[in-house]
C-alpha positions as CSV (number, residue, x, y, z in Angstrom):
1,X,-21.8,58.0,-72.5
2,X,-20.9,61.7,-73.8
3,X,-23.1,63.5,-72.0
4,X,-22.1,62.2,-68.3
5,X,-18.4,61.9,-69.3
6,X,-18.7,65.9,-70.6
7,X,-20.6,66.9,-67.3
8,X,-17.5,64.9,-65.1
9,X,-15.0,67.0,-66.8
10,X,-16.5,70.3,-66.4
11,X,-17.1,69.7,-62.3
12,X,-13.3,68.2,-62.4
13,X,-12.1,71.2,-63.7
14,X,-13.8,73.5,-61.1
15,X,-13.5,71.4,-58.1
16,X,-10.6,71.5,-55.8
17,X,-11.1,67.9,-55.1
18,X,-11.6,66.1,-58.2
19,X,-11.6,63.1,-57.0
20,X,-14.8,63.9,-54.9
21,X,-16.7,64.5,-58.3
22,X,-18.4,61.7,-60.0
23,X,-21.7,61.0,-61.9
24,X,-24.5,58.4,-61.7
25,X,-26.7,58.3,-64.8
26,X,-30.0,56.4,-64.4
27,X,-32.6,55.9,-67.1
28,X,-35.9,57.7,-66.2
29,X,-38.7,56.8,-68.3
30,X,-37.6,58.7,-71.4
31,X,-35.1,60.4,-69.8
32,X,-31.3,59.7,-68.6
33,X,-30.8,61.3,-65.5
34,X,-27.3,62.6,-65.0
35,X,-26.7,62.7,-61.0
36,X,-23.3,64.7,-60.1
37,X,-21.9,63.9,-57.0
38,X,-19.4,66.5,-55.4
39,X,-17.9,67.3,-51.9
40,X,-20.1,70.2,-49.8
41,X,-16.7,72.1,-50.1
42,X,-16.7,72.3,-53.6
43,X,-20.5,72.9,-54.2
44,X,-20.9,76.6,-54.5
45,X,-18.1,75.8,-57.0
46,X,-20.0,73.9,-59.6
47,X,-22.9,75.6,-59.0
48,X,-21.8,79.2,-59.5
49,X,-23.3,82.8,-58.2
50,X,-26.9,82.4,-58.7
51,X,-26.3,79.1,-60.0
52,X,-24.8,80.3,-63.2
53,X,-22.6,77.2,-63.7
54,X,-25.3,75.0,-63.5
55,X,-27.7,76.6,-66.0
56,X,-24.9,76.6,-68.3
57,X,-24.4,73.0,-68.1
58,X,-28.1,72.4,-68.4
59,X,-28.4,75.1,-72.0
60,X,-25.0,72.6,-72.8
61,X,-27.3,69.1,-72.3
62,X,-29.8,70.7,-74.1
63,X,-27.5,70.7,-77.3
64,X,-25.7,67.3,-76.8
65,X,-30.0,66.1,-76.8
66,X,-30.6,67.8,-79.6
67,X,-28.1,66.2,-81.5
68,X,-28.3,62.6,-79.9
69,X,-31.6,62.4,-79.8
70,X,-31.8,61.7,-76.3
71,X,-33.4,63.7,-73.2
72,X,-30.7,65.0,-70.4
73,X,-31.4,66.2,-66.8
74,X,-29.0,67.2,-64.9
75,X,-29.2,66.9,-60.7
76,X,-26.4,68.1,-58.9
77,X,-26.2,66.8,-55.0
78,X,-24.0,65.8,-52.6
């Protein structure tokens, strides 16, 4: 999968521990649910101030859908 494999490398390359990222993707109804999983250190990381890092990666799964066809949400947890 594109998407999850796209969303991975982005919270790799912010996180101090990569190794503590990785992403679930469940099937929601019409949806795919991408679930990424990262240590509490490296949260605020991903994230970003006023979670600019996150809406980024959210206006970025809204392209990869448009193109594929398929509907992305993106949940970011520990």
């Amino acid at each position: 999968m594109a998407a999850a494999d796209f969303v991975e490398y982005v919270a790799r390359s912010l996180a101090d521990n990569p190794d503590g990222v990785s992403v679930e993707v469940q099937q929601d109804g019409s949806a795919v649910v991408l679930r990424l999983l990262v240590d509490e250190d490296d949260m605020g990381r991903v994230i970003g101030r006023n979670g600019s890092i996150a809406k980024a990666l959210r206006s970025l799964l809204k392209v990869i859908s448009n193109r594929t066809g398929e509907n992305y949400v993106l949940e970011i947890g520990e």
